[in-house]
C-alpha positions, -999 to 999 in steps of 0.1 A, spaced: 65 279 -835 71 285 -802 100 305 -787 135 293 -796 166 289 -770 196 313 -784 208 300 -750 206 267 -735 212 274 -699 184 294 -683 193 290 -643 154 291 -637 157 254 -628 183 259 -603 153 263 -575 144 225 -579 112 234 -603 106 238 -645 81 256 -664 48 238 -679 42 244 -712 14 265 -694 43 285 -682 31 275 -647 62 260 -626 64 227 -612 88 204 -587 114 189 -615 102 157 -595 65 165 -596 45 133 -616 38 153 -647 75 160 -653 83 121 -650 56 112 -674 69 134 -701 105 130 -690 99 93 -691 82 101 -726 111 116 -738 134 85 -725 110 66 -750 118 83 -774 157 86 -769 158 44 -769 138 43 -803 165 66 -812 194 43 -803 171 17 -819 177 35 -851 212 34 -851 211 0 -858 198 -20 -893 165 -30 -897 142 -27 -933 132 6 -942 97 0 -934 103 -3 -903 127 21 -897 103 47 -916 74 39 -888 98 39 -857 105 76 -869 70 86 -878 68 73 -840 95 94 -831 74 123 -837 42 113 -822 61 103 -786 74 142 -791 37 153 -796 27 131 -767 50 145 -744 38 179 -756 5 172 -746 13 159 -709 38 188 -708 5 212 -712 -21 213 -695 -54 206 -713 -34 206 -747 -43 173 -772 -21 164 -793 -29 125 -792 -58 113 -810 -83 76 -813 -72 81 -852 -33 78 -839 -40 46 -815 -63 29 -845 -29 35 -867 -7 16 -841 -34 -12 -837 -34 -14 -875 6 -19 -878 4 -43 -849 -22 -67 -870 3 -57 -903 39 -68 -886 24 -94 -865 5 -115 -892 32 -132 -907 49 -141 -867 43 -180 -856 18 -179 -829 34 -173 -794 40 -205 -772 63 -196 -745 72 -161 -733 101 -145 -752 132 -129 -733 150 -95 -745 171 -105 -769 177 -117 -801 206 -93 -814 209 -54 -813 184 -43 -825 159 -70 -810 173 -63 -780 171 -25 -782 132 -23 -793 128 -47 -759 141 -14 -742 125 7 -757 91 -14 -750 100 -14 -713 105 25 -710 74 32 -734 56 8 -702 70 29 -675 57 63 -691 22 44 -695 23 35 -654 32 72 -650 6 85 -674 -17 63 -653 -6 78 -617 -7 111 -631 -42 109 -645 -52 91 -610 -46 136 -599 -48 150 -627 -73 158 -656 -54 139 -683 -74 126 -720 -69 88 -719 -53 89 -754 -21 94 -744 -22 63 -718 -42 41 -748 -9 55 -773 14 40 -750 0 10 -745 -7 3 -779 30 15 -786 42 -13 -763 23 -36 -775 40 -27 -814 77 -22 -802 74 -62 -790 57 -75 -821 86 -52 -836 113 -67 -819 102 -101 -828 103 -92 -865 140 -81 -856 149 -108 -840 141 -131 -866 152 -106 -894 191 -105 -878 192 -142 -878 196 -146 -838 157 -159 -837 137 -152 -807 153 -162 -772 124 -182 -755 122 -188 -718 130 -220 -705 106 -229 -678 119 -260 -676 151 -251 -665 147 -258 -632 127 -286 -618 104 -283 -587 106 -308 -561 77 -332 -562 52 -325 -529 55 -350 -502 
């Protein structure tokens, strides 16, 4: 294990830059640092997600997930270090096909929503997208694997079939988007 803070202020950040895992120093706004600090945002909203009840299966694989978003972030937070592997993405594809096979086909596009904990996973989704964009910008400069862009994608792709399977489990159902709300004017 790697060294533990006895204190948790360190003033070596008060320059505008933080240490690599490399213990090279970066720009705190430098695109590395957003894509694991975006990472670790993921992480934070399935966090919040967990505050709220869902079945234990699912609540046993958003942790498990938990821990692999850490790892990820570990791996864009060092330079050249994997930590994200195909065996990892094949799992996610595999609970994907498990929680979306009983889910009625989609017809329309669903809205974020569908009580608390629906509504939450929509979050997380959207943040777990925004660390795959920055993944991508990063690795457009950098030398970065593409497992940790596939993770997230995949991961996305899970916390929406997820939040489906919450919205129907709280009893609020999906909120679907009207696109016939508003009528367009007939062309003249």
């Amino acid at each position: 294990m790697g060294n533990r803070l006895s204190k948790i202020y360190t003033r070596t950040g008060d320059d505008g830059t933080t240490g690599l895992g490399d213990g090279s120093r970066v720009t705190k706004d430098a695109v590395r640092v957003e894509a694991y600090g975006t990472v670790d945002e993921a992480n934070s909203c399935i966090g919040l997600l967990l505050a709220t009840d869902m079945a234990e299966d699912v609540r046993g694989l958003l942790i498990h997930i938990q821990h692999q978003l850490f790892d990820l972030g570990g791996e864009l937070c060092i330079p050249g270090h994997a930590a994200i592997f195909d065996a990892d993405i094949e799992a996610l594809e595999a609970q994907i096909d498990h929680y979306n096979h009983d889910l009625p086909a989609l017809k329309e596009f669903i809205l974020p929503g569908g009580g608390e904990a629906a509504a939450r996973c929509h979050i997380a989704r959207t943040v777990v997208r925004r660390a795959e964009r920055l993944t991508v910008t990063l690795a457009a400069t950098e030398d970065i694997r593409p497992q940790p862009r596939q993770y997230l994608n995949r991961l996305s792709d899970l916390l929406f079939v997820l939040a489906r399977v919450l919205a129907r489990a709280s009893g609020h159902g999906e909120v679907l988007w009207n696109h016939e709300r508003r009528r367009r004017p007939q062309a003249q």
